[in-house]
N, C-alpha and C positions, 0 to 999 in steps of 0.2 A: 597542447591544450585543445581540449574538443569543446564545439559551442553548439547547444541544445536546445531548440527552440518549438514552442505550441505557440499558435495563433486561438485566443479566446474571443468569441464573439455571441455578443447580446443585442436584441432590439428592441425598441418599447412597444412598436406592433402597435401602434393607436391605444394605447394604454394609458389611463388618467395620469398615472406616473408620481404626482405631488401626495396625494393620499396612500399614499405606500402601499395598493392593493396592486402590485403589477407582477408578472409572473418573474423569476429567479430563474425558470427555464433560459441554459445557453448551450450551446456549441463549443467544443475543444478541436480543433484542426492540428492533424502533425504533417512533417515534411512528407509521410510515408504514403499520403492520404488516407489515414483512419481519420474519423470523424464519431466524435464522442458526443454523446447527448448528458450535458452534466444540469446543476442546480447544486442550489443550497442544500442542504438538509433539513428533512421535515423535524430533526428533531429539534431546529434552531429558527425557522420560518415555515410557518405554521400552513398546511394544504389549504388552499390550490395554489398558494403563492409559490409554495416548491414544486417540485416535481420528483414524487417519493420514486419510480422508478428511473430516473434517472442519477448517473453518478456524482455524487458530492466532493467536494476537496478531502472531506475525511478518511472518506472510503479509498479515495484513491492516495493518496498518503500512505495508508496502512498497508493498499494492496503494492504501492511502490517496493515499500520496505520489505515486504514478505518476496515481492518477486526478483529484489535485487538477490538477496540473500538467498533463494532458493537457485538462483541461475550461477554465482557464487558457487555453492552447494555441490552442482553439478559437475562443475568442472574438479572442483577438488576429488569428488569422489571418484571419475573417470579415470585423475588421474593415478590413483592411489590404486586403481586395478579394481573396481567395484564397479556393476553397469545397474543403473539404478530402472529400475522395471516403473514407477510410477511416485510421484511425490503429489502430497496434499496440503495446503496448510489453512488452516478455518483459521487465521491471524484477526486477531481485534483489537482495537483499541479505543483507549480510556481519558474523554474527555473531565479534563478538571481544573482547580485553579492549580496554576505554578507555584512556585519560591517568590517570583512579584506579584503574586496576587491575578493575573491576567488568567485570563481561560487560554487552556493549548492542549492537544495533546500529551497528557506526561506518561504513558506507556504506551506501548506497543508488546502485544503478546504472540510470538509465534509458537504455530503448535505443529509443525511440521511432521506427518506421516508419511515415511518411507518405503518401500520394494522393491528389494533387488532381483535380479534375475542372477540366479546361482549364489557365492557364498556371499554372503551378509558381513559389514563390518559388527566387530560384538558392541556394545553397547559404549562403553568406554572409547572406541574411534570412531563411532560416530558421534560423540558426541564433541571429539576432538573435530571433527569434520563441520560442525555445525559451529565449533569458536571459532575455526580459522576462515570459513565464512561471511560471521559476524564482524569480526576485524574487518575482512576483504571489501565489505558491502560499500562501495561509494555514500546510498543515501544513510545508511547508520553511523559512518562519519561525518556525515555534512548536518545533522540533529542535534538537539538538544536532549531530544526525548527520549528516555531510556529503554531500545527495545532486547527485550529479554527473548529467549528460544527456548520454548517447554517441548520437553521429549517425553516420547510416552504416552500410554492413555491415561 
């Protein structure tokens, strides 16, 4: 069993605080020392209480899932004898209400663009390469939210 941990940290910074106008700007701390400047989303707390250039839970959720799957990805394709030249994936995802009624993410869309250097899986094993992934992904098993993988333009 491996255990994973972020240190989040917020201050009120001399902030009225009771009036709900205080900034949603925090800090994410890993054991590695990256140091992420996160916030709410402005699409859920309204500017300047967020901070639109900073990272949200949402965004990083999404980009979780995409980079679990993509790091996945990689290693299947190395091993199958393909050496992949460049992967992209513009992944989004779709706030809404659930099955209970509660707002959550219920998709996750990956749109994964691949390049190999020399021969290319045909379409059909990569596309087998992008399910055995999707299985593989720790965070697409540990969801509720159904994320799907669009290939293709």
């Amino acid at each position: 069993m491996a255990v994973y941990t972020a240190t989040v940290r917020w201050e009120r910074g001399g902030q009225k605080f009771s009036d709900g106008k205080f900034s949603r700007g925090h800090v994410w701390e890993f054991d590695g020392g990256a140091r992420i400047a996160a916030s709410s989303s402005p699409h859920l707390v309204r500017l300047p209480y967020s901070v639109a250039e900073n990272v949200d839970p949402e965004e990083a959720f999404v980009a979780s899932a995409s980079s679990c799957h993509m790091l996945f990805f990689l290693f299947l394709a190395q091993k199958a004898g393909f050496v992949v030249e460049n992967y992209r994936d513009d992944a989004e995802g779709i706030m809404g209400q659930n099955e209970e009624g509660r707002m959550a993410m219920t998709r996750i869309r990956l749109q994964p663009k691949v390049q190999y250097a020399g021969s290319a899986p045909d379409p059909a094993a990569e596309a087998a390469l992008h399910h055995k992934a999707h299985e593989a992904c720790f965070i697409s098993n540990s969801v509720k939210t159904r994320i799907k993988t669009l290939l293709g333009d």
